[in-house]
C-alpha positions as a Markdown table, in Angstrom:
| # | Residue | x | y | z |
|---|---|---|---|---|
| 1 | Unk | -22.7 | -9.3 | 27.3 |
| 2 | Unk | -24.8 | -11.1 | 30.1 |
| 3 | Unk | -21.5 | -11.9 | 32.2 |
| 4 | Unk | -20.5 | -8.4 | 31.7 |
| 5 | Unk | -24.0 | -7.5 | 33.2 |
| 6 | Unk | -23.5 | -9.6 | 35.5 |
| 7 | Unk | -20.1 | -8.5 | 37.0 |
| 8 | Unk | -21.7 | -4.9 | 36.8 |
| 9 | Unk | -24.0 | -5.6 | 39.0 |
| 10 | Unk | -21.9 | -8.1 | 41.2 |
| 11 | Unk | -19.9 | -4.4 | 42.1 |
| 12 | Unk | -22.7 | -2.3 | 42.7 |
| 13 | Unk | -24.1 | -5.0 | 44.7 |
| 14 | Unk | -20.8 | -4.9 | 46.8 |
| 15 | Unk | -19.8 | -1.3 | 47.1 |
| 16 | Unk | -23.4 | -0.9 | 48.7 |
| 17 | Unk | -23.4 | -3.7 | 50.7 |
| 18 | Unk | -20.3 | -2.3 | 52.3 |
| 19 | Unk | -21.7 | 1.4 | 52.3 |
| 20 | Unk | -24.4 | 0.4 | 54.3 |
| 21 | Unk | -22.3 | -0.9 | 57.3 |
| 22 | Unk | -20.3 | 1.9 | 59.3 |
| 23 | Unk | -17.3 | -0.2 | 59.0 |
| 24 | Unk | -17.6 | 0.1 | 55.7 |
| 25 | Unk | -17.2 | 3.5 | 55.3 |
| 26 | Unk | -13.5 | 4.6 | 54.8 |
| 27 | Unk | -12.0 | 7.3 | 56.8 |
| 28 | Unk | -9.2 | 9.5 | 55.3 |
| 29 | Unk | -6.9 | 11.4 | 57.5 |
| 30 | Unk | -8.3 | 14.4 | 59.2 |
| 31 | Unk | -6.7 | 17.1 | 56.3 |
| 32 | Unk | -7.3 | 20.2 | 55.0 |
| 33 | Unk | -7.1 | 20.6 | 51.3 |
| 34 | Unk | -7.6 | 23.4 | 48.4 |
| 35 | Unk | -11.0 | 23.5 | 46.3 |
| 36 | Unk | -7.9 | 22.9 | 43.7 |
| 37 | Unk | -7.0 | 19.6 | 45.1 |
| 38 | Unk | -10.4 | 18.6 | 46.0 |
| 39 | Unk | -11.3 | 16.8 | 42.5 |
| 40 | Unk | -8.3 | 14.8 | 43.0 |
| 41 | Unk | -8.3 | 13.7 | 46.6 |
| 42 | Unk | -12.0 | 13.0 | 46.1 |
| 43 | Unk | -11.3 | 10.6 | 42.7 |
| 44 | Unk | -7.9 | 8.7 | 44.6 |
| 45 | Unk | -10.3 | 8.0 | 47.6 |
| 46 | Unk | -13.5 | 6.5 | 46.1 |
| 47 | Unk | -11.3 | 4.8 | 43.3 |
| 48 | Unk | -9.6 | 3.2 | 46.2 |
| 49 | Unk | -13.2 | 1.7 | 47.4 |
| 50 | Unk | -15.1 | 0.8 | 44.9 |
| 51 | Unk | -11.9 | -0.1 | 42.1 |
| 52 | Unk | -10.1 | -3.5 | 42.5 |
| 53 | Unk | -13.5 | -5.8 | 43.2 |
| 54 | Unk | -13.6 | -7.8 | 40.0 |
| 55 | Unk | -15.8 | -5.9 | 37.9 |
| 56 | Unk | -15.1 | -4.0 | 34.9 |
| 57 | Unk | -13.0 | -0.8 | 35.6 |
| 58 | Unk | -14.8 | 1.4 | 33.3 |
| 59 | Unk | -17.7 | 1.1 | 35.7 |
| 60 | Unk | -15.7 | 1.8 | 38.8 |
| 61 | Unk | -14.4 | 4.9 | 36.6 |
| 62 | Unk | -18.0 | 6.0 | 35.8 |
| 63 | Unk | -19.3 | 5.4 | 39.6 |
| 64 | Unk | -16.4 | 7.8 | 40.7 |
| 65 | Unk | -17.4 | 10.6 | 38.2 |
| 66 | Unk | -20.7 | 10.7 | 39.1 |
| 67 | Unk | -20.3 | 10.9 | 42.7 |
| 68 | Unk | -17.8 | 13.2 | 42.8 |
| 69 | Unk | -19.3 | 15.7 | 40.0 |
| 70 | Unk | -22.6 | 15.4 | 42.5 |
| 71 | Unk | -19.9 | 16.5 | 45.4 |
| 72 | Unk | -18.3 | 19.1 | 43.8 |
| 73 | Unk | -21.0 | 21.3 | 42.5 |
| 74 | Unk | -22.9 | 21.8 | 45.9 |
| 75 | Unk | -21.6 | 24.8 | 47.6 |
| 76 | Unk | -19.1 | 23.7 | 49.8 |
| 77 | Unk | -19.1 | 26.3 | 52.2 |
| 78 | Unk | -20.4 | 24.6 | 55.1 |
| 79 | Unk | -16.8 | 22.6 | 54.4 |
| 80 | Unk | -14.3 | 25.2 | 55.0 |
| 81 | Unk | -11.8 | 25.4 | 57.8 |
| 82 | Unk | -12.3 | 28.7 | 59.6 |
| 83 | Unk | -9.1 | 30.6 | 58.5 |
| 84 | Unk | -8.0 | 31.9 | 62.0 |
| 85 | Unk | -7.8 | 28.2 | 62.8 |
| 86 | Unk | -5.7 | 27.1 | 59.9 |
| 87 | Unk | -1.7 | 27.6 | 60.9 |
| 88 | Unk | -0.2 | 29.5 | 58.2 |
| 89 | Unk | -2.9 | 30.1 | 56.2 |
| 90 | Unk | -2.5 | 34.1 | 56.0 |
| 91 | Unk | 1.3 | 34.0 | 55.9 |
| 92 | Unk | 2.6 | 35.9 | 53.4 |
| 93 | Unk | -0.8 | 37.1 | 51.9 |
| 94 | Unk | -1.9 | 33.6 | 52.0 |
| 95 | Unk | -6.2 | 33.7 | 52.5 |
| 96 | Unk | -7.0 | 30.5 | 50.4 |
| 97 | Unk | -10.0 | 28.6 | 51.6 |
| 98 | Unk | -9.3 | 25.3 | 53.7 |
| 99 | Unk | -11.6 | 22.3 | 53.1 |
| 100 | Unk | -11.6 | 19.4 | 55.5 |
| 101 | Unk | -11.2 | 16.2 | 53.3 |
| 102 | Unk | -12.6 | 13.6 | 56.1 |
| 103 | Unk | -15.9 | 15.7 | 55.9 |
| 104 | Unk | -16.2 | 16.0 | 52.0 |
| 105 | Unk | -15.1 | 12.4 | 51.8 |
| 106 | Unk | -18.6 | 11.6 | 53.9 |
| 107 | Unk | -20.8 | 13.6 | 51.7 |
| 108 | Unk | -19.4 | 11.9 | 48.8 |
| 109 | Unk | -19.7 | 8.3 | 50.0 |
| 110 | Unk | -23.5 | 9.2 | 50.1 |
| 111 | Unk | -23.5 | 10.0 | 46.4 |
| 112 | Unk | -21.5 | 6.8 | 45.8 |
| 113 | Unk | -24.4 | 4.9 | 47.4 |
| 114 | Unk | -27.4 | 7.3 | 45.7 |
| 115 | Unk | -25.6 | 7.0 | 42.1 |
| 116 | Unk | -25.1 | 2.8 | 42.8 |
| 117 | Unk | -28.7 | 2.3 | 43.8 |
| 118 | Unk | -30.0 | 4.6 | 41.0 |
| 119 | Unk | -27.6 | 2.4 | 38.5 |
| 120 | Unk | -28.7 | -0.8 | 40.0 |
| 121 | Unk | -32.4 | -0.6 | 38.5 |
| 122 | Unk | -30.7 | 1.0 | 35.5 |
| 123 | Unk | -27.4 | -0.1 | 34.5 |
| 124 | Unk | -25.1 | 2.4 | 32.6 |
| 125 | Unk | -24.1 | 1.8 | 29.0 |
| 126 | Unk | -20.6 | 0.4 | 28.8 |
| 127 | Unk | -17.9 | 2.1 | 26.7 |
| 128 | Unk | -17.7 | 1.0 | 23.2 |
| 129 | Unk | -14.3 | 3.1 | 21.5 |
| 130 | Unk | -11.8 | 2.1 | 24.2 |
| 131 | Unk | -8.6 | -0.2 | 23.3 |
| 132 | Unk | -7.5 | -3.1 | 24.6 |
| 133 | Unk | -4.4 | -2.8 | 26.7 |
| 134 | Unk | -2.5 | -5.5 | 29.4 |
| 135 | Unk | -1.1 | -4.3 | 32.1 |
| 136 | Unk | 2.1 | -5.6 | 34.4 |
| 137 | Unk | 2.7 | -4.1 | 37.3 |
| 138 | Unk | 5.6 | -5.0 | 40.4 |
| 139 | Unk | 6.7 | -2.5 | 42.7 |
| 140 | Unk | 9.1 | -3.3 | 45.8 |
| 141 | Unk | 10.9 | -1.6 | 49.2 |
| 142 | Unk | 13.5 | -3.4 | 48.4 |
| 143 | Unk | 16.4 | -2.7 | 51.0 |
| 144 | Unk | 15.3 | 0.5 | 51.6 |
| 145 | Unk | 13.7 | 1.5 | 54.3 |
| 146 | Unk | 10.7 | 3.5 | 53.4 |
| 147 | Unk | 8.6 | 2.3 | 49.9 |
| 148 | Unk | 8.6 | 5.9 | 48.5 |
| 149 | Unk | 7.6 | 5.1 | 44.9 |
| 150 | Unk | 3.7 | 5.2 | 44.1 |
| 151 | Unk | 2.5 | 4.4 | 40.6 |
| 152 | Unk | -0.5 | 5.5 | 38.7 |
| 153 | Unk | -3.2 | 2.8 | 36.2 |
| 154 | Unk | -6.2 | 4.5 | 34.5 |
| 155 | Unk | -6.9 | 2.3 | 31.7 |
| 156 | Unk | -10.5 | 4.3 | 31.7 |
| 157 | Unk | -9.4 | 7.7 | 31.6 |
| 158 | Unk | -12.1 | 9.1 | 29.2 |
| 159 | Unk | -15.0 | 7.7 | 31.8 |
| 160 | Unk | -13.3 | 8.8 | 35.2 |
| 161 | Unk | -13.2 | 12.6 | 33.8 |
| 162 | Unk | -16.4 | 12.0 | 31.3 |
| 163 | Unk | -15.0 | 12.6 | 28.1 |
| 164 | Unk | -17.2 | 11.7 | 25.1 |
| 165 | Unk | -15.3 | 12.6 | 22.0 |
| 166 | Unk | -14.8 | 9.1 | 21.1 |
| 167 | Unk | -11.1 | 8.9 | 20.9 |
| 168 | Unk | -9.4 | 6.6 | 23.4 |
| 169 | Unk | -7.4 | 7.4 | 26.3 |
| 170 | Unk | -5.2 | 5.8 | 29.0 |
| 171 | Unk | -2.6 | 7.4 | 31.3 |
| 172 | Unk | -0.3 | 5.6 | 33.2 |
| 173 | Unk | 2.8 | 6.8 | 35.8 |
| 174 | Unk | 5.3 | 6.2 | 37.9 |
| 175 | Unk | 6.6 | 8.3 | 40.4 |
| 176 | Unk | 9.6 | 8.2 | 42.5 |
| 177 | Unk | 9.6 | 10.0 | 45.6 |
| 178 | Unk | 12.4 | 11.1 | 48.1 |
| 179 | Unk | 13.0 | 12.2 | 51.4 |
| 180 | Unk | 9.2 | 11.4 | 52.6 |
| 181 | Unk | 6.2 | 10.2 | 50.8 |
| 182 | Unk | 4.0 | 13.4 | 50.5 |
| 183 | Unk | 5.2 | 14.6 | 46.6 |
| 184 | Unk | 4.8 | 11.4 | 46.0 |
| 185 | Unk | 1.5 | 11.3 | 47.1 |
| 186 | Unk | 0.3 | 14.0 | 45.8 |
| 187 | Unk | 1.6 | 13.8 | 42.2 |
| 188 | Unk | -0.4 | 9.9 | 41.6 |
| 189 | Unk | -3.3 | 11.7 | 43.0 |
| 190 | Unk | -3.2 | 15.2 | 40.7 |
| 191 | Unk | -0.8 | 14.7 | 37.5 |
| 192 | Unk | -3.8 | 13.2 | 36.1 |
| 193 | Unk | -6.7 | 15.7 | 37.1 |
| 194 | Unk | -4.0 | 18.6 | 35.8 |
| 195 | Unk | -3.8 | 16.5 | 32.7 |
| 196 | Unk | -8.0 | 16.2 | 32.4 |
| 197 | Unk | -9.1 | 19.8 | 33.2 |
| 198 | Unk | -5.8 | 21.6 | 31.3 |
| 199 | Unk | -7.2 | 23.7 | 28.6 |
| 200 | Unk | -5.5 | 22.3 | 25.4 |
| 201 | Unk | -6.2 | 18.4 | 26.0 |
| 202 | Unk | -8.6 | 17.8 | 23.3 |
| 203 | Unk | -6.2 | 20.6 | 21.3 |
| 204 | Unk | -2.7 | 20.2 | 22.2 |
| 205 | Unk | -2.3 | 16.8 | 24.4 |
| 206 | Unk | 1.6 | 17.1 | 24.5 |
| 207 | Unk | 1.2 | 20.7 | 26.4 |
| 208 | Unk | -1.3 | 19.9 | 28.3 |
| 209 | Unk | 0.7 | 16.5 | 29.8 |
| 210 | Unk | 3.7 | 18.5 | 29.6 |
| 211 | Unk | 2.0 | 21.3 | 32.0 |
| 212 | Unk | 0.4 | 19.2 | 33.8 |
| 213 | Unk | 3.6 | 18.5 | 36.1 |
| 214 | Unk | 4.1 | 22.5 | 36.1 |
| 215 | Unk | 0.5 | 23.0 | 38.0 |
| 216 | Unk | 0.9 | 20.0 | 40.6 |
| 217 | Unk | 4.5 | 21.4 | 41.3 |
| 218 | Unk | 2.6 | 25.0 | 42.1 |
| 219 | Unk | 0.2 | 23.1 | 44.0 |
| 220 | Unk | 2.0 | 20.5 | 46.3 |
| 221 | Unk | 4.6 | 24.3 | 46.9 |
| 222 | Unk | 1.4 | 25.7 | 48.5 |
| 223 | Unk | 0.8 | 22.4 | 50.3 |
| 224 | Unk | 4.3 | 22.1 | 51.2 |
| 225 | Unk | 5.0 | 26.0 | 52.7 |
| 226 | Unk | 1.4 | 25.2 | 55.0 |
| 227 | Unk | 2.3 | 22.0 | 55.8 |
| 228 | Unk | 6.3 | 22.2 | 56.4 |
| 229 | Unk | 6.7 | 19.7 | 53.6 |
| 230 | Unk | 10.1 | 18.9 | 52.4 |
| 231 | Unk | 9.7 | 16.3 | 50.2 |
| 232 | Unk | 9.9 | 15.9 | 46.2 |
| 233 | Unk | 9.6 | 13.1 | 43.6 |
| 234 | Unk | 10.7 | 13.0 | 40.0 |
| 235 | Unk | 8.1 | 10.9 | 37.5 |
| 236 | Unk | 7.5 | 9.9 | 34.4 |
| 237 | Unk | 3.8 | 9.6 | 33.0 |
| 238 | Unk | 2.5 | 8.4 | 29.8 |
| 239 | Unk | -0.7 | 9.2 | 27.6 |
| 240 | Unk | -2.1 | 7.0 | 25.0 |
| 241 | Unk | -4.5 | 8.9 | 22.8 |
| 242 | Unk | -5.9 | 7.5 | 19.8 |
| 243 | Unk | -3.3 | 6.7 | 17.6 |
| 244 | Unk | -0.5 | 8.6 | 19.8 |
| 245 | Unk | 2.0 | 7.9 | 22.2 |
| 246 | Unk | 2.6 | 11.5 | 24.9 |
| 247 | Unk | 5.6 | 10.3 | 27.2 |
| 248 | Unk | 6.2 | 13.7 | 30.1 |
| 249 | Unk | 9.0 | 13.2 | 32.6 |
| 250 | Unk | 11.2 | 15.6 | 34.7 |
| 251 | Unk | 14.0 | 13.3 | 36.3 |
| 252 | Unk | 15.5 | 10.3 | 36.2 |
| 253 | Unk | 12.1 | 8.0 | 35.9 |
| 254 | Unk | 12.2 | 6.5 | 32.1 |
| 255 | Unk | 9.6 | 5.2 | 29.5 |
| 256 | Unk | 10.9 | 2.9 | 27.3 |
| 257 | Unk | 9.1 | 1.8 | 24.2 |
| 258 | Unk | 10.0 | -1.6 | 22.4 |
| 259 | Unk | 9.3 | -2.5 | 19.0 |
| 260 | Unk | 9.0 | -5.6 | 17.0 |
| 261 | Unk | 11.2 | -6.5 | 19.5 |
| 262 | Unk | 14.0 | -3.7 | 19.7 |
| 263 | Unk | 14.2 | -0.5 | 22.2 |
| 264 | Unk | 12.7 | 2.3 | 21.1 |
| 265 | Unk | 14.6 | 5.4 | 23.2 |
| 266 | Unk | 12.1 | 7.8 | 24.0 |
| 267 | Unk | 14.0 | 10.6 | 26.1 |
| 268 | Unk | 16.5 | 11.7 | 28.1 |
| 269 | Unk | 16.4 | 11.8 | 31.7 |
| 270 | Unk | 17.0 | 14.8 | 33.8 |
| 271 | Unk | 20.4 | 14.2 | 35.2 |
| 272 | Unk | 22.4 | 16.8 | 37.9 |
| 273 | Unk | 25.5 | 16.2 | 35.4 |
| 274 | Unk | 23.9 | 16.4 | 31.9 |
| 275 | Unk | 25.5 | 19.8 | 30.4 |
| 276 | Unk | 22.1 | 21.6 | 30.0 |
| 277 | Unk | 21.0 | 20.9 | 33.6 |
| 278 | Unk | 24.3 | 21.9 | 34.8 |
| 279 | Unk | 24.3 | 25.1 | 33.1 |
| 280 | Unk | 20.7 | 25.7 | 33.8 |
| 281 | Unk | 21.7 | 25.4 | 37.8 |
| 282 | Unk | 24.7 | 27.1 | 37.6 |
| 283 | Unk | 22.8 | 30.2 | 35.8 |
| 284 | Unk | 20.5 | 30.3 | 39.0 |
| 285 | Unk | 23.2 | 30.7 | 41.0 |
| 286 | Unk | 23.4 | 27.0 | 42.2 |
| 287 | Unk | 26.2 | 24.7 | 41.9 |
| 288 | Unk | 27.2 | 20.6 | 41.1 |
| 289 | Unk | 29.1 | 18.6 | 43.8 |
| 290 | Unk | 30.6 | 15.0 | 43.4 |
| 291 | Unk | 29.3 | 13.0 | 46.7 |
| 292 | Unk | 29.3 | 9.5 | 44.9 |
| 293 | Unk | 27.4 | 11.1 | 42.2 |
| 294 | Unk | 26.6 | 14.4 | 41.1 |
| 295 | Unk | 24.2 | 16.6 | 43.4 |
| 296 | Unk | 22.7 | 19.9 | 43.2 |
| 297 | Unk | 23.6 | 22.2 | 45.8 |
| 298 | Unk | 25.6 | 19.0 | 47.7 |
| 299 | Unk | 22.4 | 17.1 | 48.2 |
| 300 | Unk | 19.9 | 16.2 | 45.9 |
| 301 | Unk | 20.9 | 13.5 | 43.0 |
| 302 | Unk | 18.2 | 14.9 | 40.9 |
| 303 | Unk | 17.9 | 18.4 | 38.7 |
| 304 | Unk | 14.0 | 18.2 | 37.9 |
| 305 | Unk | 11.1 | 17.1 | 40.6 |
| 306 | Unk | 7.9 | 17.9 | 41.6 |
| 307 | Unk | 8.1 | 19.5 | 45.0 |
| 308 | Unk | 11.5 | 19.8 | 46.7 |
| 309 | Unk | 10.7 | 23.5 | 48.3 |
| 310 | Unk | 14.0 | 24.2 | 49.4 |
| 311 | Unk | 15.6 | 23.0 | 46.1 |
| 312 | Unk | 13.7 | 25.8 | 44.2 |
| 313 | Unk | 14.4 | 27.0 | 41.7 |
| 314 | Unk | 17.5 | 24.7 | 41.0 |
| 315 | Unk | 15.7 | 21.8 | 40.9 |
| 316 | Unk | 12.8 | 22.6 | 38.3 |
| 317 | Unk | 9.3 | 21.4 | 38.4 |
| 318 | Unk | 8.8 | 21.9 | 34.5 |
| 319 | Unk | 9.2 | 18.7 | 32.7 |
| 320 | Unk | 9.8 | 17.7 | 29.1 |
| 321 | Unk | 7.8 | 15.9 | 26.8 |
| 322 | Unk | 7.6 | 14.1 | 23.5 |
| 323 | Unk | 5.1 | 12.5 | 21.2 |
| 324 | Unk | 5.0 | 9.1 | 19.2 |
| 325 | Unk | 2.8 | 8.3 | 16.6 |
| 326 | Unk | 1.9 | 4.5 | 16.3 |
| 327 | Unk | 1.8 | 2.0 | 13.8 |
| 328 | Unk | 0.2 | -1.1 | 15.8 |
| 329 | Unk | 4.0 | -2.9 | 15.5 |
| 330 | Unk | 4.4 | -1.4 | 18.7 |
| 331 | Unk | 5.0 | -4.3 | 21.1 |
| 332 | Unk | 4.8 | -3.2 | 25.0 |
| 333 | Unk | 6.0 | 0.1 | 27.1 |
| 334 | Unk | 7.7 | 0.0 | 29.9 |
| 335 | Unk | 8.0 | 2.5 | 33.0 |
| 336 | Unk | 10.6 | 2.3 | 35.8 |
| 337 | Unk | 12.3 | 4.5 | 38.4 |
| 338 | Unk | 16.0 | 4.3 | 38.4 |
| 339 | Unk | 16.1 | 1.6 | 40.9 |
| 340 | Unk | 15.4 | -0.5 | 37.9 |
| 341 | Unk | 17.0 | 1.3 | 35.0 |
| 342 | Unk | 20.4 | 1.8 | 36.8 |
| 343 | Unk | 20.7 | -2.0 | 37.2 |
| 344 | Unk | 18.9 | -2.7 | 33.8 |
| 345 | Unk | 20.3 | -1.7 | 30.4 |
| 346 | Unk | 17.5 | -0.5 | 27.6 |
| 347 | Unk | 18.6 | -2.9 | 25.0 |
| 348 | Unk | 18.1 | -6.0 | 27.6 |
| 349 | Unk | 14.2 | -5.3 | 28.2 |
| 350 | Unk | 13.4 | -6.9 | 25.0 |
| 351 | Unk | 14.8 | -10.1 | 25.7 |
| 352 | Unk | 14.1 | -10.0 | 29.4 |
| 353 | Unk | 10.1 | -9.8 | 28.6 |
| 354 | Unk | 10.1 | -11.9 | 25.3 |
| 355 | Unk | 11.8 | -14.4 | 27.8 |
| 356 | Unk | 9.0 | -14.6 | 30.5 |
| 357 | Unk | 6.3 | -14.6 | 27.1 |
| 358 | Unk | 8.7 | -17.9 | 25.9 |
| 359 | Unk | 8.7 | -19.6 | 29.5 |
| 360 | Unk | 5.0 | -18.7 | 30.1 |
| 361 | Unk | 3.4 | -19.3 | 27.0 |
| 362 | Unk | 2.4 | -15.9 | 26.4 |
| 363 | Unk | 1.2 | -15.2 | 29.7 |
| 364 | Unk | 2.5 | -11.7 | 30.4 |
| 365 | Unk | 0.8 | -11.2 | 33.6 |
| 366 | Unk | 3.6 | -11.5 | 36.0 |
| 367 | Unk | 6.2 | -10.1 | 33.6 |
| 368 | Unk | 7.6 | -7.2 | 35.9 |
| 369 | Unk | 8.3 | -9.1 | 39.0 |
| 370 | Unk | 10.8 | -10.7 | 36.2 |
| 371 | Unk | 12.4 | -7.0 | 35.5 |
| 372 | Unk | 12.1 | -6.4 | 38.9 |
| 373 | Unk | 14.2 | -9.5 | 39.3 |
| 374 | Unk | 16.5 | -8.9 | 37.1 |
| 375 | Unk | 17.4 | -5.1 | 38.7 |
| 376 | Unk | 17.8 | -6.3 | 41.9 |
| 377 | Unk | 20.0 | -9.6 | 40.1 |
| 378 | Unk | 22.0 | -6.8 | 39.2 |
| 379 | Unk | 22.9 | -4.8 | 42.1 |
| 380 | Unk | 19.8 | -2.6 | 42.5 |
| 381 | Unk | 19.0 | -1.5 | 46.7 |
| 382 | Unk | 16.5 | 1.3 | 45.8 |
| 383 | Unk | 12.9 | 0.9 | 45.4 |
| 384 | Unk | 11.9 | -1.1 | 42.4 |
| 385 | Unk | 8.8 | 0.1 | 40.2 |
| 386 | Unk | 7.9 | -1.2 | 36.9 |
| 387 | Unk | 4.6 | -1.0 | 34.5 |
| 388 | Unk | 4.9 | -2.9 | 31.6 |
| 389 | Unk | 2.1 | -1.7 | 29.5 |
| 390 | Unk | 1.7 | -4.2 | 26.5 |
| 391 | Unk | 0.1 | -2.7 | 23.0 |
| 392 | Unk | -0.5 | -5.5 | 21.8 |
| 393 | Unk | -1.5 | -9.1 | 23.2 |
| 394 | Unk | 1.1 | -10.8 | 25.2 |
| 395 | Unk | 0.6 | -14.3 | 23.1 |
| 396 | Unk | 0.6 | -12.2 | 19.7 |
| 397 | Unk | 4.0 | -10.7 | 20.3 |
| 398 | Unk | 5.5 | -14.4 | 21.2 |
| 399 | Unk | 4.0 | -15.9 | 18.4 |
| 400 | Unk | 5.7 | -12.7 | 16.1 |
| 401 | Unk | 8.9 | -13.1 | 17.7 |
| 402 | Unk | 9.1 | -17.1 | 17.0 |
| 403 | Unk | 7.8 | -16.8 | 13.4 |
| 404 | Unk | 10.9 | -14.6 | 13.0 |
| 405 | Unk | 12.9 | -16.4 | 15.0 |
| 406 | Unk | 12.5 | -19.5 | 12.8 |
| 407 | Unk | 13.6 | -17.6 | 10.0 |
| 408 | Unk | 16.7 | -15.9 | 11.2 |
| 409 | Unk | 19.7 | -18.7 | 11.6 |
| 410 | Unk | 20.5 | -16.5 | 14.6 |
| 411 | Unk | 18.4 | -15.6 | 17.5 |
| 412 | Unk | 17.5 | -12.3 | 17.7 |
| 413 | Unk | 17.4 | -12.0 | 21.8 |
| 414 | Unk | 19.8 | -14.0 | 24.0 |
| 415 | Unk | 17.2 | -15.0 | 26.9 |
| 416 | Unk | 18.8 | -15.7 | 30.2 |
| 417 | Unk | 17.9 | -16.9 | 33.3 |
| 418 | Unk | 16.8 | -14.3 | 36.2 |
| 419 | Unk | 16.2 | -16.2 | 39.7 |
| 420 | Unk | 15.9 | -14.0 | 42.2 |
| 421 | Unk | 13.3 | -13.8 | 45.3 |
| 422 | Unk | 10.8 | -10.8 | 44.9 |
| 423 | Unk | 8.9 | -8.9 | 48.1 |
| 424 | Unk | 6.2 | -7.5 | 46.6 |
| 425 | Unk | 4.5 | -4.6 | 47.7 |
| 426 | Unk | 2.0 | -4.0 | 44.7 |
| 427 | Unk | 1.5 | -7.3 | 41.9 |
| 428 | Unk | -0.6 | -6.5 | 38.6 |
């Protein structure tokens, strides 16, 4: 408890050390958002300065709330973009309010440094119902020549949208952008805040993650027709809640789930040539072509995404989803684009991670720039993300395995070697 205290005050002690210098203070990009999109934006920027110091991350979740509930429920007229200055703003019957993000971003920092001093004479009350969960995370450009993939950690969910029911959450996601960064973007930034404020969370999580994806997709549209966006990303995003496993996904990013050791298949992917998507299409008056693989319309290689505005409504922004209940023999989850699952069969995860567990002693820490080893071993050019989220402690699981192992006169996983040089972009 006293180191805990400690590090608590260790981060407070450094976000406002930085706050008080102006080179401390981060400056966004001069844009103009929604009020929709302002919870979002607000939460992605101060997570991004006071998260990754050390301390715990349910405090950096916590500091975040605050400051940005403080933001939010000011007026924030004096923050809006005069509409005659806005390009495109009243096309088509468009008259929605414009905020300038650098601007809100200011007045927030101040409540990041009012809420930090208030907290340093009077530290907050850590959380006492969350679980425990590891998490592995590699992400590379691989040959590529843009990094278009962005993934998505909130082990704190409950504190960064301050929800007190007492059941447990976490979200994670990975999202695989194309033909520019913006969808990208904008999905890590919003899934998540779609996902907190949808009606039916506490009621029906499934829908809610499940709609989630349908409301970014409406927003980034509106982003994308003012801005002359053309980009889209497909994504995959997982909820842990309580005792349940939500898995949401529209295209060809995967969750996998492994258990005691064997793959647990948890959907489909939305594929141009699976028979529903091509009949779907081809009812909306769209069409399949074979250009090394199967593309809608003759360009895109994916039938489902988040943004895409030219691609509507052939390529859809409604996802699927499915739900899991858990039994704690649930050994780890992993999330990938298809830069790693088209180089990496399902049924050799298992022994790819229970490998790195045997060679490191049960250290799972670096265990996904192993997968992403092993996907570009095997052919993979694309940008590489994986998340391995483990349920269960990394040295438990080994120990399982091998107590089985010395059972069985056969081993269950055939563990091979995977030496390959990784660029990394973004370690866990």
């Amino acid at each position: 408890m006293a180191e805990e205290e400690a590090a608590v005050r260790e981060l407070l002690a450094a976000v406002l050390r930085d706050l008080a210098a102006p080179e401390g203070h981060p400056r966004p990009q001069n844009r103009k958002l929604s009020r929709g999109e302002a919870e979002g934006e607000l939460c992605e920027a101060v997570l991004r300065l006071v998260g990754g110091r050390g301390g715990p991350s349910w405090l950096a979740a916590s500091l975040t709330r605050a400051a940005v509930d403080q933001t939010l429920q000011n007026d924030l007229c004096s923050f809006v973009e005069k509409k005659g200055d806005v390009e495109g703003s009243q096309e088509d019957g468009e008259t929605e309010d414009l905020l300038s993000l650098d601007a809100l971003f200011q007045q927030c920092l101040t409540h990041v440094q009012d809420v930090g001093s208030q907290w340093q004479k009077q530290l907050p009350s850590p959380p006492t119902s969350e679980r425990t969960l590891y998490v592995s995370v590699h992400a590379i450009r691989n040959t590529r020549r843009k990094m278009e993939d962005r993934h998505v950690t909130l082990l704190d969910f409950n504190q960064l949208f301050g929800i007190t029911d007492g059941v447990p959450r976490s979200y994670f996601a990975v999202f695989d952008g194309h033909g520019g960064l913006d969808a990208a973007n904008y999905a890590a930034t919003h899934v998540h805040v779609m996902l907190a404020r949808h009606e039916a969370l506490l009621s029906d999580p499934a829908r809610a993650l499940k709609e989630a994806f349908q409301r970014t997709d409406a927003m980034f549209l509106k982003k994308a027709k003012r801005e002359k966006l053309r980009s889209g990303t497909t994504g995959v995003c997982v909820m842990l809640e309580g005792d349940r496993l939500h898995v949401a996904w529209l295209g060809d990013s995967q969750a996998l789930l492994v258990q005691q050791g064997n793959p647990v298949i948890l959907m489909e992917p939305h594929k141009p040539e699976r028979e529903d998507e091509r009949e779907r299409i081809e009812a909306l008056g769209g069409c399949l072509t074979y250009m090394g693989c199967w593309r809608v319309n003759g360009t895109l290689a994916v039938s489902r995404a988040i943004g895409d505005i030219d691609q509507k409504p052939y390529v859809s922004g409604e996802g699927d989803v499915t739900t899991h209940i858990l039994s704690d023999t649930e050994d780890f989850l992993v999330l990938a684009c298809d830069g790693f699952y088209d180089s990496v069969t399902s049924s050799e995860v298992p022994s790819l991670v229970l490998g790195h567990l045997q060679e490191k002693s049960g250290d799972g820490q670096h265990v996904a720039e192993k997968l992403v080893a092993a996907a570009k071993e095997g052919g993979s050019s694309d940008n590489i993300t994986v998340m391995v989220v483990f349920l269960r402690e990394p040295a438990k699981i080994l120990e399982d395995f091998l107590a089985h192992e010395s059972v069985e006169p056969e081993p269950l996983f055939n563990f091979g070697d995977v030496d390959a040089e990784v660029e990394s972009d973004n370690a866990g």
